[in-house]
C-alpha positions as MATLAB code, in Angstrom:
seq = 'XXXXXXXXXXXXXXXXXXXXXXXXXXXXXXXXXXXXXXXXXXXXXXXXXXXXXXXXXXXXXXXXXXXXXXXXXXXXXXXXXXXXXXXXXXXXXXXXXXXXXXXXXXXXXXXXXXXXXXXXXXXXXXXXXXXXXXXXXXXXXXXXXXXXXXXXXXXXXXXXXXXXXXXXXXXXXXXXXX';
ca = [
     124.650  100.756  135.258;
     124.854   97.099  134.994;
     124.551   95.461  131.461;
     125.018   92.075  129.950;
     127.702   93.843  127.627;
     130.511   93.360  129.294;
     129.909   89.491  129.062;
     128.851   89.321  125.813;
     129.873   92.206  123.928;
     129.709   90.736  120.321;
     125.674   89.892  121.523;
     124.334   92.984  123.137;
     123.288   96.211  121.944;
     122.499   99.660  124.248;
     119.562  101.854  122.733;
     118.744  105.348  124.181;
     115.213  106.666  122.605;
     114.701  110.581  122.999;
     111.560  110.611  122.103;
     110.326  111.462  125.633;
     113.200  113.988  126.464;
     113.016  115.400  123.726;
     109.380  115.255  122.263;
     108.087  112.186  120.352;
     108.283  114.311  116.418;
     111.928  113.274  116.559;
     111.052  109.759  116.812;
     114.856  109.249  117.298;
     117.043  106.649  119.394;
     121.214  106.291  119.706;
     121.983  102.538  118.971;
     125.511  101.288  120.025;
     127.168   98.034  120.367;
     129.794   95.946  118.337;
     130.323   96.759  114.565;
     128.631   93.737  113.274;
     125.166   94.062  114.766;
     125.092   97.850  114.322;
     125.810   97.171  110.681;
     122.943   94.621  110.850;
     120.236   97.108  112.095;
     121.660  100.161  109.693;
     121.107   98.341  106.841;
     117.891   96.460  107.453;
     116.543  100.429  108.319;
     117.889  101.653  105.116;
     115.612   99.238  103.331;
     113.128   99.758  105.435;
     110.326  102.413  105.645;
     111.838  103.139  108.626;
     114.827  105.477  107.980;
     115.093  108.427  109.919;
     115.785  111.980  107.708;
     119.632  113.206  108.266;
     117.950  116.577  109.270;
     115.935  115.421  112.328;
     119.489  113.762  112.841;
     121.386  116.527  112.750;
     118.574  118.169  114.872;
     118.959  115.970  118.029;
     122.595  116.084  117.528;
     122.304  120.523  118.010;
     119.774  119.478  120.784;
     122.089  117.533  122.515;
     124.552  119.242  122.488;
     122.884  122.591  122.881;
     123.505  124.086  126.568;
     119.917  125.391  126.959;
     118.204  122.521  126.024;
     120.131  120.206  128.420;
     119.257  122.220  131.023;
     115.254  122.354  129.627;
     115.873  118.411  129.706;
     117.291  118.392  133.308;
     114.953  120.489  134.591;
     111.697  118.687  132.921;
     113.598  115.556  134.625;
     113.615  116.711  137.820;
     109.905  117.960  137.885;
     109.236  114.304  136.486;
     111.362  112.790  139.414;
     109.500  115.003  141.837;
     105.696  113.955  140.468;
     107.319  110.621  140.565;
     108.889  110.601  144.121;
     105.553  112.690  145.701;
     102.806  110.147  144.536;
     104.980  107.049  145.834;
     105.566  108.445  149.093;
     102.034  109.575  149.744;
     101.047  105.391  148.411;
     103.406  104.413  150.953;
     101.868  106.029  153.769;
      98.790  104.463  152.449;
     100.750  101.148  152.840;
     100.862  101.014  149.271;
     104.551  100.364  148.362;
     105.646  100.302  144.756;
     109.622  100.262  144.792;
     111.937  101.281  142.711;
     112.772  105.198  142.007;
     113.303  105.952  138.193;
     111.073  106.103  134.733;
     107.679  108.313  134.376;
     105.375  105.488  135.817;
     104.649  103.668  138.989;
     104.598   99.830  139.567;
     101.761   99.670  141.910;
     100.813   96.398  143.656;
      97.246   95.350  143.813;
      95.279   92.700  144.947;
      93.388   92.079  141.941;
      93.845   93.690  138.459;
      90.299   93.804  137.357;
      89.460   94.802  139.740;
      90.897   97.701  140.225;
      91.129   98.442  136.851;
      87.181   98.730  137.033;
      87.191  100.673  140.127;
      89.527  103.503  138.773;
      88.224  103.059  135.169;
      84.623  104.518  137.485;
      86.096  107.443  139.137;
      87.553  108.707  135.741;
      91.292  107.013  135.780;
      93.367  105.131  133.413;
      95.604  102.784  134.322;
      97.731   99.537  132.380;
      97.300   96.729  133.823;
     100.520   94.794  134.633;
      99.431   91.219  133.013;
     100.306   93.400  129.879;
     104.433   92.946  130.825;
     104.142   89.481  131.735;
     103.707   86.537  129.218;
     103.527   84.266  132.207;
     102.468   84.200  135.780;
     103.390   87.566  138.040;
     101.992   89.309  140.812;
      98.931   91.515  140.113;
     100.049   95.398  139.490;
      99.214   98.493  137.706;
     101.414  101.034  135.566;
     100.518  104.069  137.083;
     101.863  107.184  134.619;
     102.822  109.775  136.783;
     104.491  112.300  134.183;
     100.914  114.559  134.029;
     100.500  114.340  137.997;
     100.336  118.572  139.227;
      98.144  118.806  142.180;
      95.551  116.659  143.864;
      98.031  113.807  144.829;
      96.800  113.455  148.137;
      93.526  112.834  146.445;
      94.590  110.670  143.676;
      96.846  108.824  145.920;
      93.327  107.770  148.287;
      91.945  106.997  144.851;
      95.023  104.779  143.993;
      95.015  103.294  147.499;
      91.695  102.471  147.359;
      91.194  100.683  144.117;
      94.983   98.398  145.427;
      93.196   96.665  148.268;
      89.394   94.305  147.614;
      88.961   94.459  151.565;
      87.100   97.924  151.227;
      83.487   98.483  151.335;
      82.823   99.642  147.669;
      79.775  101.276  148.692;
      81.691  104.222  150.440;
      83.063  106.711  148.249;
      86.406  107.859  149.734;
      86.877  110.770  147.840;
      84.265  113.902  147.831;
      84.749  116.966  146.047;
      83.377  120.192  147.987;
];
């Protein structure tokens, strides 16, 4: 892993969130870093509404630590990986290439965001559009969440496909259901 700690290691903090390993009730993250800002952040939580019980701490601590879990956790990631992995490779032989090979969501390239935004939003799909990362200028994507993908990827894929490119006739309907 790269990080801008080992530069500036009095400036930089590394924060690890379980809520989506571990289901989003804990709420929890692992905050690390030098003494100074950790202090920082512990007290302005304590004064905060935003402390975090000592029992759903002590839970994630038995969670990850726990043998069964991490292998519930390693497992779920590898299923996530797959979903992940199966939908870009059936994009790219679409000639639809998003890059990159980790998280629970696609960066899909499309001409226009409207766009396609409109024409999935029609066939039943919800998608982010990418101007919602960007404060300034950037090329035109989608966040495509791929964590609830099970079957029909050859189908959503066309879907996907079809709503990245403005060349197509929208007329045609490239999906029918038998």
């Amino acid at each position: 892993m790269q990080t801008l700690g080992t530069i500036l290691p009095d400036r930089v903090v590394f924060l690890r969130s379980y809520s989506k390993s571990h289901g989003p009730d804990l709420r929890l993250a692992v905050l690390g870093g030098a003494a100074a800002l950790i202090e920082r952040a512990r007290v302005y939580r304590t004064f905060g509404s935003g402390w975090t019980s000592r029992i759903l701490q002590n839970c994630l601590a038995h969670l990850l630590t726990d043998s069964h879990t991490r292998a519930l956790v390693a497992e779920a990631g590898e299923t996530y990986r797959a979903r992940r992995r199966t939908l870009a490779e059936a994009l790219a032989a679409r000639g639809v290439h998003t890059g990159g090979t980790e998280g629970l969501s696609l960066w899909m390239p499309v001409e226009d965001e409207r766009s396609a935004l409109v024409t999935l939003a029609a066939h039943g799909v919800a998608v982010v559009p990418g101007g919602r990362y960007f404060s300034g200028p950037h090329e035109p994507f989608l966040r495509v969440a791929t964590n609830r993908l099970h079957e029909h990827v050859d189908e959503v894929a066309d879907l996907l496909a079809f709503a990245a490119f403005e060349e197509h006739d929208r007329g045609q309907p490239i999906i029918t259901r038998g």
